[in-house]
RODO-2510 file (C-alpha; in nm, 4 decimals, decimal comma):
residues 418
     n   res          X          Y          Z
     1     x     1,6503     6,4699     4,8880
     2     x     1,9528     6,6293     5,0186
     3     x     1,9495     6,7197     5,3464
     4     x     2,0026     7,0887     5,4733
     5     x     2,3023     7,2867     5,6270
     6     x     2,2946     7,4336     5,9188
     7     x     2,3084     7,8163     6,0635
     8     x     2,3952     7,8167     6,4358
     9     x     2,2005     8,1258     6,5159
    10     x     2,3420     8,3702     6,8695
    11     x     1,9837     8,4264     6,9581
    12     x     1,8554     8,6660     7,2478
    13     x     1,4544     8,6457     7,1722
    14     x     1,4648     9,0181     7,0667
    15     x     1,3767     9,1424     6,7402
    16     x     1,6516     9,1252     6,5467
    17     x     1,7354     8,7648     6,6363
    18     x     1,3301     8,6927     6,5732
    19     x     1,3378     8,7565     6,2665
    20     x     1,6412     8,6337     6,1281
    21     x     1,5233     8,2642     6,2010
    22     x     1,2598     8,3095     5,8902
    23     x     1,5040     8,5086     5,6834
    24     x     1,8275     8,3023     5,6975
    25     x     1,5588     7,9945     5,6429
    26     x     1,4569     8,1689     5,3233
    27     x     1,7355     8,3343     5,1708
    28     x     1,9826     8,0804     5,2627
    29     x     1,7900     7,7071     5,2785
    30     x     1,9711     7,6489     5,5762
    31     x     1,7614     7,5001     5,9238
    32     x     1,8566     7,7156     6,2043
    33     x     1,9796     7,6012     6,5500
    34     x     1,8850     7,8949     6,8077
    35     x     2,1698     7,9102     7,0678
    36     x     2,0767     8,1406     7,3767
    37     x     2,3521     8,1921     7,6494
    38     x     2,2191     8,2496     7,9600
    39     x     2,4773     8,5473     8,1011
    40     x     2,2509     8,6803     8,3956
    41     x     2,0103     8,8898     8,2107
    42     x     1,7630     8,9683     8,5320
    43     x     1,4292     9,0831     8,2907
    44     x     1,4046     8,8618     8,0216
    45     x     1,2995     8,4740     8,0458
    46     x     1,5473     8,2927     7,8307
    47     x     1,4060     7,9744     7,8772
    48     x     1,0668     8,1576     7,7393
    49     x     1,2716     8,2274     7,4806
    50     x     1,4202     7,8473     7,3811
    51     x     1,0263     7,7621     7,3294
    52     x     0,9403     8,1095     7,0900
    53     x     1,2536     7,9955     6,8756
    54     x     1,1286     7,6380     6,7923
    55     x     0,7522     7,7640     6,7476
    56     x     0,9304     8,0584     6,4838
    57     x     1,1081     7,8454     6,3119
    58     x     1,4276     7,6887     6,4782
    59     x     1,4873     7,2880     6,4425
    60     x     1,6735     7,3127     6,7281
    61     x     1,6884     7,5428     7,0363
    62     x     1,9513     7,5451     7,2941
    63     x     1,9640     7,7200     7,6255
    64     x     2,3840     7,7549     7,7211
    65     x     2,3985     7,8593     8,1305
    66     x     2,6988     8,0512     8,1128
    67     x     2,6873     8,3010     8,3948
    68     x     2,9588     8,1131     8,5800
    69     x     3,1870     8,1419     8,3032
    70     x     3,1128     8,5118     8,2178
    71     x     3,1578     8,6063     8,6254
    72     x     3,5355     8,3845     8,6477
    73     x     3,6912     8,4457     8,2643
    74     x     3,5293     8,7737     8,1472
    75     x     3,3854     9,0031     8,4646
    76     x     3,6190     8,9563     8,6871
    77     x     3,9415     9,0013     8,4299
    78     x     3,8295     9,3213     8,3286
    79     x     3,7230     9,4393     8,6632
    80     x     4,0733     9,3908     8,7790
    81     x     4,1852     9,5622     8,4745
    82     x     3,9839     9,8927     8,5168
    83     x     3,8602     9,8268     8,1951
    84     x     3,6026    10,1067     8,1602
    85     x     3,5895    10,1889     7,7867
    86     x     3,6572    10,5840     7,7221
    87     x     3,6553    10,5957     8,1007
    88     x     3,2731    10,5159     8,1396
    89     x     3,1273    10,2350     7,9903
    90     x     3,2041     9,9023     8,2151
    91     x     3,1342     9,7155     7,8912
    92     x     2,8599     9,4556     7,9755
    93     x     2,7875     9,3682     7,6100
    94     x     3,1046     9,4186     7,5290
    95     x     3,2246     9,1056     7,7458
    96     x     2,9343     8,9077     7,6516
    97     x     3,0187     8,8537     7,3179
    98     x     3,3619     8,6640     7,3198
    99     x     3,1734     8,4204     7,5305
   100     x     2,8904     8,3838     7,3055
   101     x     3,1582     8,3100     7,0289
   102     x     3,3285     8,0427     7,2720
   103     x     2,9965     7,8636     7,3165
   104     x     2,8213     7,9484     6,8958
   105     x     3,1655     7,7635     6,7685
   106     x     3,1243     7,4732     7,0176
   107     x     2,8269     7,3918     6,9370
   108     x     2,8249     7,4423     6,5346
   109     x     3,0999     7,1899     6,5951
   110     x     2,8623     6,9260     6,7760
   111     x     2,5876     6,9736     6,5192
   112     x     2,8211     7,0079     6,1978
   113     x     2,7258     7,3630     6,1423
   114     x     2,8215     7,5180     5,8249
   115     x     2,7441     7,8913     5,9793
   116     x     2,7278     8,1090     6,2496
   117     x     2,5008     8,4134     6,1994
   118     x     2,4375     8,7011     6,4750
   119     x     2,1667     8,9830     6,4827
   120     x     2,3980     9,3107     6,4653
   121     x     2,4039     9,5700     6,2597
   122     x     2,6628     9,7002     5,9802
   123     x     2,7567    10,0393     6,1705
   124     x     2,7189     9,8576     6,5078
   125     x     3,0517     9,7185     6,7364
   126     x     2,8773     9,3424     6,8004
   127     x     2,9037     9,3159     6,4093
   128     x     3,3139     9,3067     6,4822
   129     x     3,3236     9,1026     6,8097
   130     x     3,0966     8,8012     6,6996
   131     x     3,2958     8,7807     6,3235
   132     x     3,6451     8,8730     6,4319
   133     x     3,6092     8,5948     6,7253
   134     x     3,4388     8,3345     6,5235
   135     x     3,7448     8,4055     6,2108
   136     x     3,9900     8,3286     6,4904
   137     x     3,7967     8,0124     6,7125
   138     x     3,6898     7,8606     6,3707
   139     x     3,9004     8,0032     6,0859
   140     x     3,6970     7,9533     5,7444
   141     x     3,3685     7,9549     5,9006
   142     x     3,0585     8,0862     5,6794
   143     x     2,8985     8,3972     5,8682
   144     x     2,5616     8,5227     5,7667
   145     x     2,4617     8,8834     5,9264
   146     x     2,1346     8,9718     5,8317
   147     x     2,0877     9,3114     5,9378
   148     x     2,3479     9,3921     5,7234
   149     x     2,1697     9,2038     5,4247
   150     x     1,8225     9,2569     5,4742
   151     x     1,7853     9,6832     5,4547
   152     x     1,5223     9,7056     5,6588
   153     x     1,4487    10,0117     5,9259
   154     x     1,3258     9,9368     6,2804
   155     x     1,0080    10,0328     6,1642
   156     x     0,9887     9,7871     5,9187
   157     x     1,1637     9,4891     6,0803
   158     x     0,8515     9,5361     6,3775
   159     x     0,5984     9,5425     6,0665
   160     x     0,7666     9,2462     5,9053
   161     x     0,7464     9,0305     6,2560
   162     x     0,3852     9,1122     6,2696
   163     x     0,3209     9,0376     5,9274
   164     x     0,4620     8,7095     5,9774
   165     x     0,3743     8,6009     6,3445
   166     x     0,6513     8,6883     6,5472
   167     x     0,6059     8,7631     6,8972
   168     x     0,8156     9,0627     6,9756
   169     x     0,8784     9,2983     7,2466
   170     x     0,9364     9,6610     7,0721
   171     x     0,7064     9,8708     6,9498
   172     x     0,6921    10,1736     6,7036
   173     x     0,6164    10,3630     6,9758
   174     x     0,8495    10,2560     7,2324
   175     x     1,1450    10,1084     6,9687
   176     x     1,4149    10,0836     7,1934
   177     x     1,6696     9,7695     7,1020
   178     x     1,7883     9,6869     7,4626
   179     x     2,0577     9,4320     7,5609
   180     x     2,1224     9,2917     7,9209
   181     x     2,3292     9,0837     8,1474
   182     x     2,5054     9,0168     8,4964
   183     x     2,6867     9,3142     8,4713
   184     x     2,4729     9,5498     8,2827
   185     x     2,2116     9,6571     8,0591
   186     x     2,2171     9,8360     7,7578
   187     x     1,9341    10,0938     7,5942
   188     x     1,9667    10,2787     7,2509
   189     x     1,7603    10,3476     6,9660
   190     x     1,3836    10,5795     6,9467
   191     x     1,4351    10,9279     7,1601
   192     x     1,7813    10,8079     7,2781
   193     x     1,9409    10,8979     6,9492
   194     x     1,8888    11,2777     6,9964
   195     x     2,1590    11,3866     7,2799
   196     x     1,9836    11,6907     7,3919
   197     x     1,7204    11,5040     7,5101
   198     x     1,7042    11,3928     7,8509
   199     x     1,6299    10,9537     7,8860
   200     x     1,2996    10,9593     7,9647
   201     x     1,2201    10,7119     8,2618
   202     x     1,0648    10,4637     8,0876
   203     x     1,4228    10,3738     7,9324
   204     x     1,5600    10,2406     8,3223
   205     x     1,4382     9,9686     8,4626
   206     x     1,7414     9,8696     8,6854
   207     x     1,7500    10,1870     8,9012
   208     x     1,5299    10,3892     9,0833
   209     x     1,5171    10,8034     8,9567
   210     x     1,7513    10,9519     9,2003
   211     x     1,5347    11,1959     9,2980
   212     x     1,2965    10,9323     9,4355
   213     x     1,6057    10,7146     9,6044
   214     x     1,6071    10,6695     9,9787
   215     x     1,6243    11,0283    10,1420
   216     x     1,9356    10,8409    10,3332
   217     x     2,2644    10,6942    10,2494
   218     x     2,3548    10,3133    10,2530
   219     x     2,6656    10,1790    10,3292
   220     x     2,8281     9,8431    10,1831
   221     x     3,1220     9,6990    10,2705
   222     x     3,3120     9,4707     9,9790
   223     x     3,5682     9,2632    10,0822
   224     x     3,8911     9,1798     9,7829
   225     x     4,1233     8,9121     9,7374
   226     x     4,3877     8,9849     9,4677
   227     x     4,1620     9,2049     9,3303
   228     x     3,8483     9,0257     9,2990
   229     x     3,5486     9,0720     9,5023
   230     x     3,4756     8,7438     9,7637
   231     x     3,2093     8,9172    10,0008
   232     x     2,9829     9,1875    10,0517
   233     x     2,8386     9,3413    10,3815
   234     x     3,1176     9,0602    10,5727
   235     x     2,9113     8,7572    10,3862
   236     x     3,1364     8,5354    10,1850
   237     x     2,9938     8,5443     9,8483
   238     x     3,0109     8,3760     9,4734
   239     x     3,0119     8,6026     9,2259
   240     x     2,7082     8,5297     9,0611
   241     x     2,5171     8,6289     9,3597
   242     x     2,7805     8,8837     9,4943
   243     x     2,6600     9,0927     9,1681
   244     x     2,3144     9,0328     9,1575
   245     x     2,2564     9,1388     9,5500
   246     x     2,4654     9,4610     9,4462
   247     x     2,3168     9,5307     9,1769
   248     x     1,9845     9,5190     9,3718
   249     x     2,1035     9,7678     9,6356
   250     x     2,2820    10,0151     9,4511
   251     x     1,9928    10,0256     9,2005
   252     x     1,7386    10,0949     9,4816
   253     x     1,9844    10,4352     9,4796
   254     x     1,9677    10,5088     9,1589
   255     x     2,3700    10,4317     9,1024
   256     x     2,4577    10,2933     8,7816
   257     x     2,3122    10,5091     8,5264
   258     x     2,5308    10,5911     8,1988
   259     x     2,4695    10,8451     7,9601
   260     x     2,7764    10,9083     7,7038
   261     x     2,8027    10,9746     7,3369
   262     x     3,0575    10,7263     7,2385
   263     x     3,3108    10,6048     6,9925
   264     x     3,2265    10,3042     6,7805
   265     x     3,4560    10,1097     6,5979
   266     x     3,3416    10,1553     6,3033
   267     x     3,4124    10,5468     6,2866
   268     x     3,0701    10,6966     6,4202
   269     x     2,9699    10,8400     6,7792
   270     x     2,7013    10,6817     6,9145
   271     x     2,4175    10,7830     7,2330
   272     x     2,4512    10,5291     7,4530
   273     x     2,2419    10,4712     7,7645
   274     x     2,3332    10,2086     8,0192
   275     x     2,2678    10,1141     8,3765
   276     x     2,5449     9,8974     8,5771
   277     x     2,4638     9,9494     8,9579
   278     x     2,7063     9,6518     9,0376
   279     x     2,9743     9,7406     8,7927
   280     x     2,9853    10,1463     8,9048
   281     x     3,0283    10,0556     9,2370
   282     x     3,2786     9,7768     9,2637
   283     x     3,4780     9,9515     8,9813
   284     x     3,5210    10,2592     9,2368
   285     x     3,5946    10,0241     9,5347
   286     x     3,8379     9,8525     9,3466
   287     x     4,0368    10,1765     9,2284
   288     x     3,9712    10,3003     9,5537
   289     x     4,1823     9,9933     9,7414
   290     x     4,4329     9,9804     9,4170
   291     x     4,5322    10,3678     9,5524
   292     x     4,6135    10,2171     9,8797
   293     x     4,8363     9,8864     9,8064
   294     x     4,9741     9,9900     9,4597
   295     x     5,2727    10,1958     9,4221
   296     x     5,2814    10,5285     9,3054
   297     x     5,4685    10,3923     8,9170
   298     x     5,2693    10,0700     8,8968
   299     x     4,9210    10,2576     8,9687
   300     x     5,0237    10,4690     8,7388
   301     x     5,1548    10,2507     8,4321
   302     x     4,8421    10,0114     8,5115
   303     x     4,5809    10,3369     8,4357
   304     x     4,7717    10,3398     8,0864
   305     x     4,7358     9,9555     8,0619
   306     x     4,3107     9,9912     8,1772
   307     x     4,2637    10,2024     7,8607
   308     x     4,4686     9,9802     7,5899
   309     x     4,2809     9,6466     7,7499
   310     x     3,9207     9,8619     7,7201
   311     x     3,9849     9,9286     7,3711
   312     x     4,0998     9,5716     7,2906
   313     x     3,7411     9,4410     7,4420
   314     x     3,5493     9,7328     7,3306
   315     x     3,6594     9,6022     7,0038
   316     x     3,6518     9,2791     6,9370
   317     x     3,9894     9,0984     7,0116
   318     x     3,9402     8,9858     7,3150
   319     x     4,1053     8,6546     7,1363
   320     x     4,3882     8,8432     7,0597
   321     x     4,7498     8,7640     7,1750
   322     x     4,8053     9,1082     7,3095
   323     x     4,5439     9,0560     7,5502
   324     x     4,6740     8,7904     7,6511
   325     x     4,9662     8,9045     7,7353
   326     x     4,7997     9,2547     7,8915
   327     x     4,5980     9,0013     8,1187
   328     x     4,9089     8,8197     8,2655
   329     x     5,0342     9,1647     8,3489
   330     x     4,7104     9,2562     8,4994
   331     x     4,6852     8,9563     8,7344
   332     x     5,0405     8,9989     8,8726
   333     x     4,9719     9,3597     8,9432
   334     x     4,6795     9,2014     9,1629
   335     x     4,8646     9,0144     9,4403
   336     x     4,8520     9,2757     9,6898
   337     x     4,5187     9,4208     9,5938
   338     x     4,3374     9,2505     9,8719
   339     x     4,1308     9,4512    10,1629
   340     x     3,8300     9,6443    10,2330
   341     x     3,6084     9,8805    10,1044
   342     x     3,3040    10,0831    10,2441
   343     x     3,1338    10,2473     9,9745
   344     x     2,8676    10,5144    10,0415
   345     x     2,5236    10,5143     9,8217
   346     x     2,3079    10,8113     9,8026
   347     x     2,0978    10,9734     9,5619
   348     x     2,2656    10,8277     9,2240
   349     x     2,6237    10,8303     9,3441
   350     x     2,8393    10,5491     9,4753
   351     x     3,1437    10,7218     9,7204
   352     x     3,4209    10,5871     9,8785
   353     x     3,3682    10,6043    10,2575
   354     x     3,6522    10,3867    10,3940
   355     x     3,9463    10,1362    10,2856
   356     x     4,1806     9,9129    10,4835
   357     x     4,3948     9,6636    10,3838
   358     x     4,6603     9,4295    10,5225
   359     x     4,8852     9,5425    10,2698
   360     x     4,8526     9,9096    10,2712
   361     x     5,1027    10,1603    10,1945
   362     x     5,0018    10,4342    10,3413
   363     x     5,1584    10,5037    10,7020
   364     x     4,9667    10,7086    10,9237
   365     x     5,3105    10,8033    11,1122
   366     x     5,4759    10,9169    10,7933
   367     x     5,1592    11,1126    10,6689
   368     x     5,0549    11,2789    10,9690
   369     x     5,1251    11,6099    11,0725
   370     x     5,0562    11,5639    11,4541
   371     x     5,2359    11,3775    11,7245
   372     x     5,3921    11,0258    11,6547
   373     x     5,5400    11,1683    11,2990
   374     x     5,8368    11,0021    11,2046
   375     x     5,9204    11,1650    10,8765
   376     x     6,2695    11,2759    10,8341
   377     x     6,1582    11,6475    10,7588
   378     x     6,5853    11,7087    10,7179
   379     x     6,5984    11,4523    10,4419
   380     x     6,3723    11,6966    10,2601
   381     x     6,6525    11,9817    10,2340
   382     x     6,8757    11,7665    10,0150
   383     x     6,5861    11,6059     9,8147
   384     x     6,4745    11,9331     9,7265
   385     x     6,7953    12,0539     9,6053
   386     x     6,8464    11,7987     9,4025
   387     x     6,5074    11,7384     9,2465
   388     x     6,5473    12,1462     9,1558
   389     x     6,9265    12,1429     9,0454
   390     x     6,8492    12,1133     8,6080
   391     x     6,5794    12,3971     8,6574
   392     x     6,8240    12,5807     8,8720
   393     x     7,1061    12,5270     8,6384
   394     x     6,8849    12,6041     8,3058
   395     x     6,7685    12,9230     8,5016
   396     x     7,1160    13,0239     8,5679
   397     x     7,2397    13,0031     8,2025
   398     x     6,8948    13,0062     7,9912
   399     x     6,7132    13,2823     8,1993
   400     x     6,4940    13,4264     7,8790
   401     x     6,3326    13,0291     7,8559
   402     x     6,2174    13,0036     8,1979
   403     x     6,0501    13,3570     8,2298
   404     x     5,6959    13,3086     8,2748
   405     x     5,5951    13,6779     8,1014
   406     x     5,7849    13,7055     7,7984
   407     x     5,8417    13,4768     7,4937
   408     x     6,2090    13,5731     7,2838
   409     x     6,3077    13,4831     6,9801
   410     x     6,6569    13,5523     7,0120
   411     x     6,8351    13,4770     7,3504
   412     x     7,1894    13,6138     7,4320
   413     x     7,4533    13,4304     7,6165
   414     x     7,4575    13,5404     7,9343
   415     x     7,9114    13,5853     7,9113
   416     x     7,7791    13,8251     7,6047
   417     x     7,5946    14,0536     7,7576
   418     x     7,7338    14,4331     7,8022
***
């Protein structure tokens, strides 16, 4: 008897991933080898997980501990970045994925894996990021996507698990498909698709309701090097636990909640609901000490640069050359961005209360107004004249263009005029 092929399998435990053991079993013949990646998630037990893949169906499961490697090559780059996708959305799942390619084409490798197969959707944005990174890792590789396949609703996946034995955690009555990790969790589906509607509570589980935070503000204090976040509250700290701790305290504030209709890749907006204590606040520290040791030009060319580098992990080519090259640029812009942050947490919002740093450019004697001021307020009267001299001039011989009241058509030379 011929022996099987393989499907290496990126499963979470969730639904989608559930039932896809049986299905790629069935429709394909191949045995599936269940690959979780451990990135952090703080609610769900992954190793609980490993064991309900074999009993479903998996010949082999196989439990990846990659928060190390998400924290150093994935967080941290796009922290330094500003990489907030359409200027909200810090991208948790986003970042996830790449790695989960890195490790799924690894280990299809070690167990001569003929497939990789994934549990997202066809008008979902994890669709693009697992296939587009496994087509570049491992050119010519077969990839099976079920939910794209299969047809079924929500509704009928949760009837299908229960028709067939599989433990699952949604419900029809609470269906909401929820992803999670170091940096962030991610709710959608059930109420949250209507955008009138307010998240009902039951959707958070990462913050408090801000109306029932602490009736006073908390202050931490994050401490930089180069851009990357070594210590909180003056305690030297890895990043693992760095974001966990912060993600504990700002969440006890209710900071880190994300509601935004968003663009998908695929040409459809999307209600998206998301809570990121750790990643709200140390993205506002770390603008918040870039506007103090960046210059005026570089600040503002790296803004541009946070929005291109979004995009390019928001979809999918994080293996992509340009990134590549976006990241070197990113990491040089970095050597000065070392110091101190205080941020203030009250009541849902995260606020810069104080910044310092060794390299800072602002100087107190140049930007004061009281005694000890050392600007040159002389130098300003030539500056001025020449910063004004082509609106002067164009004012002089174009007067009609400048005037703020009245739009002509026809403008007359002012050596023509009677």
């Amino acid at each position: 008897m011929a022996k099987r092929g393989k499907a290496v399998l990126a499963y979470s435990g969730g639904l989608d991933t559930s039932v896809a053991i049986g299905w790629i079993r069935d429709n394909y013949g191949l045995d599936v080898v269940a690959m979780c990646v451990d990135m952090g998630a703080a609610t769900r037990d992954l190793k609980e997980a490993r064991k309900k893949a074999l009993k479903i169906g998996a010949v082999k499961s196989i439990l990846i501990d990659g928060r190390r490697d998400f924290v150093e090559h994935f967080i941290w780059p796009s922290l330094q970045a500003d990489a907030l996708y359409e200027g909200g959305y810090p991208m948790a799942t986003s970042l996830g994925r790449p790695l989960i390619v890195h490790y799924a084409v690894k280990v299809a490798r070690q167990e001569r894996a003929e497939a990789f197969s994934h549990g997202a959707t066809g008008k979902g944005n994890d669709q693009v990021r697992f296939e587009v990174g496994v087509r570049t890792l491992a050119p010519g590789m077969k990839i099976i996507a079920p939910l794209r396949e299969w047809g079924m609703t929500r509704d009928q996946e949760i009837e299908y698990a229960r028709e067939n034995g599989i433990p699952v955690e949604a419900t029809k009555k609470s269906p909401y498909s929820i992803d999670e990790n170091l940096w962030g969790r991610s709710i959608e589906c059930g109420v949250l698709e209507d955008p009138w509607r307010e998240p009902p509570e039951d959707a958070f589980t990462w913050t408090a309701d801000p109306r029932k935070a602490p009736a006073r503000p908390e202050y931490v204090e994050i401490d930089f090097e180069q851009g990357i976040p070594t210590a909180l509250n003056g305690k030297k700290m890895e990043g693992i636990p760095l974001i966990a701790e912060l993600n504990r305290i700002a969440g006890r504030h209710g900071v880190g909640r994300i509601d935004m209709v968003e663009n998908r890749l695929v040409g459809i907006k999307s209600r998206e609901i998301y809570e990121a204590p750790a990643a709200i606040v140390l993205h506002a520290a770390h603008r918040a000490l870039q506007s103090l040791t960046m210059s005026k030009d570089s600040l503002r060319f790296k803004h541009q640069v946070a929005g291109v580098y979004a995009d390019l992990v928001y979809n999918g080519l994080w293996y992509s050359a340009l990134h590549q090259d976006l990241m070197a640029y990113v990491r040089s812009s970095q050597r000065c961005v070392t110091g101190r942050v205080r941020m203030k947490l009250f009541k849902g919002a995260a606020v810069k209360a104080g910044v310092q740093s060794d390299f800072s450019l602002y100087q107190r004697s140049l930007a004061t107004y009281d005694v000890g001021d050392q600007f040159d307020h002389k130098a300003a009267e030539g500056f001025l004249r020449l910063h004004g001299l082509s609106v002067e001039t164009q004012a002089q011989v174009q007067p009609g263009v400048l005037s703020p009241w009245t739009v002509k058509t026809r403008l007359v030379p002012p050596s023509r005029k009677r």
